[in-house]
KEKE-3310 file (N, C-alpha, C; in steps of 0.2 Angstrom, whole numbers, plus 5000, padded with zeros to 4 digits):
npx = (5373:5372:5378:5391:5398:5399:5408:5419:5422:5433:5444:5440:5438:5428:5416:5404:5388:5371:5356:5344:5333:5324:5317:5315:5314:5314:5306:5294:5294:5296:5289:5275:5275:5269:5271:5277:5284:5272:5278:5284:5276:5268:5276:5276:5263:5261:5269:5265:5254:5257:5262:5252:5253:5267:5277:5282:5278:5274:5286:5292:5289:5288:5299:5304:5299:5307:5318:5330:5345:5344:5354:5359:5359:5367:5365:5378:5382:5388:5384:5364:5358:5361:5353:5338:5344:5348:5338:5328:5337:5341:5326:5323:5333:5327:5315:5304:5301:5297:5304:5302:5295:5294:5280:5265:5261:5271:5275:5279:5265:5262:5257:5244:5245)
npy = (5001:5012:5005:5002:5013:5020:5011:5013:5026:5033:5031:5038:5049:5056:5064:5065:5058:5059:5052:5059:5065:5077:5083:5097:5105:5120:5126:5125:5129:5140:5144:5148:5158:5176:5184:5180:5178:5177:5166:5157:5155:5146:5136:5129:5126:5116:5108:5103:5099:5087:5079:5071:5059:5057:5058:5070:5084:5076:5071:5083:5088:5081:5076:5090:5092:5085:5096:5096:5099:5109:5104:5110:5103:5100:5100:5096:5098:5097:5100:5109:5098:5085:5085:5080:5065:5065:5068:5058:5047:5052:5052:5038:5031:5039:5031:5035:5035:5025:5007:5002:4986:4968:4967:4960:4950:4940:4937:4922:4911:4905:4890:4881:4868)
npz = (5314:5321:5333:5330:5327:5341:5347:5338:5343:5350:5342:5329:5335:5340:5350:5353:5352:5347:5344:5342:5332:5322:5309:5301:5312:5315:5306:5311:5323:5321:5312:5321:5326:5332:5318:5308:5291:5275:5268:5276:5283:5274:5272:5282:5284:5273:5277:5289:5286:5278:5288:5289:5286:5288:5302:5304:5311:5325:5329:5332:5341:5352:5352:5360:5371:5379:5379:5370:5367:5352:5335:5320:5305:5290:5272:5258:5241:5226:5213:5209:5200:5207:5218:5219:5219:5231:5240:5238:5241:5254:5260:5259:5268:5278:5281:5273:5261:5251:5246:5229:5227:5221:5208:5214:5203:5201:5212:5225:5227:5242:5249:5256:5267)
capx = (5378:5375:5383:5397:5401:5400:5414:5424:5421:5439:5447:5438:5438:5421:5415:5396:5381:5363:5351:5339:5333:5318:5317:5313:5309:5316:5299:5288:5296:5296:5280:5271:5276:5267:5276:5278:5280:5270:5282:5286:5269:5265:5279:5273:5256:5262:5273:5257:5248:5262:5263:5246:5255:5274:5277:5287:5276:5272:5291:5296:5285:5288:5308:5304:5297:5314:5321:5335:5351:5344:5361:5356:5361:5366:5366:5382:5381:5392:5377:5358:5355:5361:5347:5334:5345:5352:5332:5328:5342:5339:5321:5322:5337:5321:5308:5300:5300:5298:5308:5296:5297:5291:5273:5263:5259:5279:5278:5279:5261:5265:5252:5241:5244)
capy = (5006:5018:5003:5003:5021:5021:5007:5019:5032:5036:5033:5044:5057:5056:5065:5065:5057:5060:5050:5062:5069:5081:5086:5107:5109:5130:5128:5123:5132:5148:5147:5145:5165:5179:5191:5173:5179:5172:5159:5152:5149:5142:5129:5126:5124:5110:5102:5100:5090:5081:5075:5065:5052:5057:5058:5076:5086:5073:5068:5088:5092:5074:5080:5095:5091:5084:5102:5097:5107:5108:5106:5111:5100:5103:5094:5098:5095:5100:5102:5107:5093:5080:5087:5075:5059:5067:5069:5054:5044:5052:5050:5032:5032:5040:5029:5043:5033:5014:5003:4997:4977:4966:4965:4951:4944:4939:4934:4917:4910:4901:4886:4878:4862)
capz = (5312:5328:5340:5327:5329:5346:5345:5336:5346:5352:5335:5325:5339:5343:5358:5360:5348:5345:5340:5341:5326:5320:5302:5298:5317:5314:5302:5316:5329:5321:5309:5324:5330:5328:5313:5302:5287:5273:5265:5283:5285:5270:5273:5290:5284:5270:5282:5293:5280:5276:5293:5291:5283:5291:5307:5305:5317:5329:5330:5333:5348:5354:5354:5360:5379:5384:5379:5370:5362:5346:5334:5313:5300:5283:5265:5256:5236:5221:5208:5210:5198:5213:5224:5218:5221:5235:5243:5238:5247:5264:5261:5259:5276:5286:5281:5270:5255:5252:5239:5227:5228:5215:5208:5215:5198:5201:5221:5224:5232:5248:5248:5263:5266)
cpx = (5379:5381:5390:5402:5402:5407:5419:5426:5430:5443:5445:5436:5430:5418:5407:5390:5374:5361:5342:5338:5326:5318:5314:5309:5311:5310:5294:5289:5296:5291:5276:5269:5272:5273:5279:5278:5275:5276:5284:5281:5267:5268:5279:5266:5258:5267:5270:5254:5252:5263:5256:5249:5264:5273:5281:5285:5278:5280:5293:5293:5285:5295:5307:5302:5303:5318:5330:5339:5350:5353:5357:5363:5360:5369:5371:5381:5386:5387:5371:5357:5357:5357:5342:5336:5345:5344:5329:5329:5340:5331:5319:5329:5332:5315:5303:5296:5303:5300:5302:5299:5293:5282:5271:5259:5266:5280:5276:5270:5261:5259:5249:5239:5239)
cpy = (5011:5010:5002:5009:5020:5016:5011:5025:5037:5039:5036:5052:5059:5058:5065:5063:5058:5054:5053:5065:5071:5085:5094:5108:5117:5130:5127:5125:5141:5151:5149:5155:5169:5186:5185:5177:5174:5165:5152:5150:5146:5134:5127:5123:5117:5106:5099:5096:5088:5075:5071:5059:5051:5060:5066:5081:5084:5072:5076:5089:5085:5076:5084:5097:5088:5090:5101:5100:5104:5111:5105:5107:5104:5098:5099:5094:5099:5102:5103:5100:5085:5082:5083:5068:5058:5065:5062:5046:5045:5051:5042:5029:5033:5037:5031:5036:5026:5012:5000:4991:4977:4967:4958:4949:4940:4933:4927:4915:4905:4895:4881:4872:4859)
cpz = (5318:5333:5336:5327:5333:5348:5344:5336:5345:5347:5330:5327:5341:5351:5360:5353:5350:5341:5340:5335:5322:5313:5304:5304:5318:5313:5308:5321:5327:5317:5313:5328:5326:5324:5307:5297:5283:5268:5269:5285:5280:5271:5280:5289:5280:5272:5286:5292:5278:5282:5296:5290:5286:5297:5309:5310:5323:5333:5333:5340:5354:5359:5358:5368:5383:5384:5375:5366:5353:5341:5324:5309:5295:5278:5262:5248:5232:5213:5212:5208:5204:5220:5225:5222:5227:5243:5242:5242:5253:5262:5262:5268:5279:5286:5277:5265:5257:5246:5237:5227:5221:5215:5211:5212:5198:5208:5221:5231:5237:5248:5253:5262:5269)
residu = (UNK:UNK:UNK:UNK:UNK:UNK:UNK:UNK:UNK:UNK:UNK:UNK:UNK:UNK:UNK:UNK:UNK:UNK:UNK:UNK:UNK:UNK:UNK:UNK:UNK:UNK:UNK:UNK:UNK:UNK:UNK:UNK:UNK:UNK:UNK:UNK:UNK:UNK:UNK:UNK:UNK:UNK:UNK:UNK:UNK:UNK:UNK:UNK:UNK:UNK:UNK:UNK:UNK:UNK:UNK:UNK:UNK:UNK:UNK:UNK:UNK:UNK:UNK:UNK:UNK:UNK:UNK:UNK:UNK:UNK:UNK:UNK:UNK:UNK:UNK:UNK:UNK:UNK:UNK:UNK:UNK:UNK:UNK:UNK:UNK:UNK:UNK:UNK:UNK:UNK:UNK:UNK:UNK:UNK:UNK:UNK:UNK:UNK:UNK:UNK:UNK:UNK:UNK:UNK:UNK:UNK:UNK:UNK:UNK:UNK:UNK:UNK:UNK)
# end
């Protein structure tokens, strides 16, 4: 998909991409200050223990030694109620979330000859 774009760079007026990309670094960059208040630390605290099993911290401070221009993204919706499918989508685009597969009462067993 990225060598795609880049291909149609010209034609869709495309001047510069990233593939850099560091989820809620604001939250880890500005919990981290003294005057936080409390609600910024708390989602800095649970985005810390989130990042035993996801890579959210690791990947912001990782980014974050090459110094670059951080640029903020935003999710556009036309209902709350499309926030769920919406989180879950990108969750499954970053990796977050895995598609559950079949049971392996189902899976076929491969057999050694």
């Amino acid at each position: 998909m990225a060598i795609e774009l880049l291909r149609q760079a010209d034609d869709v007026g495309l001047a510069r991409v990233s593939l850099n990309f560091a989820m809620f670094r604001s939250v880890f960059e500005r919990g981290d200050r003294l005057g936080a208040g409390p609600v910024l630390r708390m989602w800095r605290t649970t985005l810390g223990f989130l990042s035993r099993w996801w890579q959210i911290e690791s990947l912001y401070r990782a980014n974050a030694k090459y110094r670059p221009i951080w640029e903020p993204r935003f999710v556009l919706f036309r209902k709350s109620g499309e926030l769920p499918r919406i989180a879950l989508a990108a969750g499954r685009a970053e990796g977050f979330v895995a598609t559950p597969g079949l049971p392996a009462l189902f899976r076929r067993r491969s057999r050694a000859a």
